[in-house]
C-alpha beads as a LAMMPS data file, in Angstrom:
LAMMPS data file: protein, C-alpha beads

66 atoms
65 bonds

1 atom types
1 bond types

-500.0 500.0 xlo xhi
-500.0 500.0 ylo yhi
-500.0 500.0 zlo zhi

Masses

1 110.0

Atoms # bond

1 1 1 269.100 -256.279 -33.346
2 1 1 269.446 -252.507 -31.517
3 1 1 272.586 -253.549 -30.300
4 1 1 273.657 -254.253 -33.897
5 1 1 271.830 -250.881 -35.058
6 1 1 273.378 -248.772 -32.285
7 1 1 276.579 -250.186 -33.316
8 1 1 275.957 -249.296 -37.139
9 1 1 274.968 -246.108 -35.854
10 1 1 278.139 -245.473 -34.192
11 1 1 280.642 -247.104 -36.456
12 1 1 279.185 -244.414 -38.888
13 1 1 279.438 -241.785 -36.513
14 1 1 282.979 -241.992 -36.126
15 1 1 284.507 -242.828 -39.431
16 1 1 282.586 -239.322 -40.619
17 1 1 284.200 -237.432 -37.623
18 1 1 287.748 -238.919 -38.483
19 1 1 287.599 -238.843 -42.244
20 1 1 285.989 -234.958 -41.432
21 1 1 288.684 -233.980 -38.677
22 1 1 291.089 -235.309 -41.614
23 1 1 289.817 -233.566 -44.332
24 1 1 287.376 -230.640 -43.689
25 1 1 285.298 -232.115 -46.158
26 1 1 281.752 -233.303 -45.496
27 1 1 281.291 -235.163 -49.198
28 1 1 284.931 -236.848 -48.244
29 1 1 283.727 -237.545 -44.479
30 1 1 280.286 -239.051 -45.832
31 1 1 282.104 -241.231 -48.581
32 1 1 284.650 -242.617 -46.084
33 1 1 282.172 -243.102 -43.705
34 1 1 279.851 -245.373 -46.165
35 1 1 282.643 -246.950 -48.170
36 1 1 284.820 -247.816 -45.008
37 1 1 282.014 -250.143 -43.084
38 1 1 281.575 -252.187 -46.614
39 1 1 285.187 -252.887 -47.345
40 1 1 285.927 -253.753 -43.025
41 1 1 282.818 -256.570 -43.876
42 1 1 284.428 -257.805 -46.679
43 1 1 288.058 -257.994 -44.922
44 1 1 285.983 -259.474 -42.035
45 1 1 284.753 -262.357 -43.820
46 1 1 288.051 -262.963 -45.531
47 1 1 289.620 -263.247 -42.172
48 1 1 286.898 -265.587 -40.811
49 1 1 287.684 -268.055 -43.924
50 1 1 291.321 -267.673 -43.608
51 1 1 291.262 -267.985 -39.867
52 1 1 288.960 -270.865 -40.589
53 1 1 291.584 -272.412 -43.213
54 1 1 294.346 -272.389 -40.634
55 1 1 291.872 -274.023 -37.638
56 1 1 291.483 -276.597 -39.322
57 1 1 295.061 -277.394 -40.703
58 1 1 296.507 -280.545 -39.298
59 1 1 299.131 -279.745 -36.426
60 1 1 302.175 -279.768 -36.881
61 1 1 304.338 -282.350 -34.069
62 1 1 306.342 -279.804 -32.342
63 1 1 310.441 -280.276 -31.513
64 1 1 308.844 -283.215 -29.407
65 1 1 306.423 -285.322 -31.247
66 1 1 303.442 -284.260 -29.363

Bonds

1 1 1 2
2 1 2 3
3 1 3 4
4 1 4 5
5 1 5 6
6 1 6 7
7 1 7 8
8 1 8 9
9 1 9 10
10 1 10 11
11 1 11 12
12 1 12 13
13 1 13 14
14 1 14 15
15 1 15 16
16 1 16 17
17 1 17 18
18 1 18 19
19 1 19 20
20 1 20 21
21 1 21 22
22 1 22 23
23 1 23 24
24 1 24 25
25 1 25 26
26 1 26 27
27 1 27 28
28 1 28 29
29 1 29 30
30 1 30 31
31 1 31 32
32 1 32 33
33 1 33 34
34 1 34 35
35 1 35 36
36 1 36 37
37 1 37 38
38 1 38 39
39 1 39 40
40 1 40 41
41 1 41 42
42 1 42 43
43 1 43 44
44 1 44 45
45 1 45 46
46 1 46 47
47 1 47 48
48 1 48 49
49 1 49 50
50 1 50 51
51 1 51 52
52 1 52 53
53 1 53 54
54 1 54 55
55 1 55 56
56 1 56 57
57 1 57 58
58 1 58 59
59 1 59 60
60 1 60 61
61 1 61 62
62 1 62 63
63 1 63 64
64 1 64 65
65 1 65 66
């Protein structure tokens, strides 16, 4: 669980300092910084399922029929 905290902790830390560096804003900086970890866990979990989807797709027989 700290290991997942001190990642939290630094995934914050440096979308602020990009979106910051970026903008010069520290509202912008703080929005990006919240907003951006929330939509990467949603595009996370839609990778999982569609990495899931094609896992578990029958092979195809290559050139061979192997």
């Amino acid at each position: 669980m700290l290991k997942t905290c001190t990642f939290a902790i630094m995934h914050f830390s440096v979308a602020f300092t990009v979106a910051y560096l970026l903008t010069g804003s520290l509202l912008v900086g703080g929005l990006i910084a919240l907003v951006e970890p929330a939509v990467n866990t949603v595009g996370y979990v839609i990778h999982e399922w569609l990495w899931q989807q094609h896992s578990s797709a029958k092979p195809q027989p290559n050139a061979f029929g192997a």
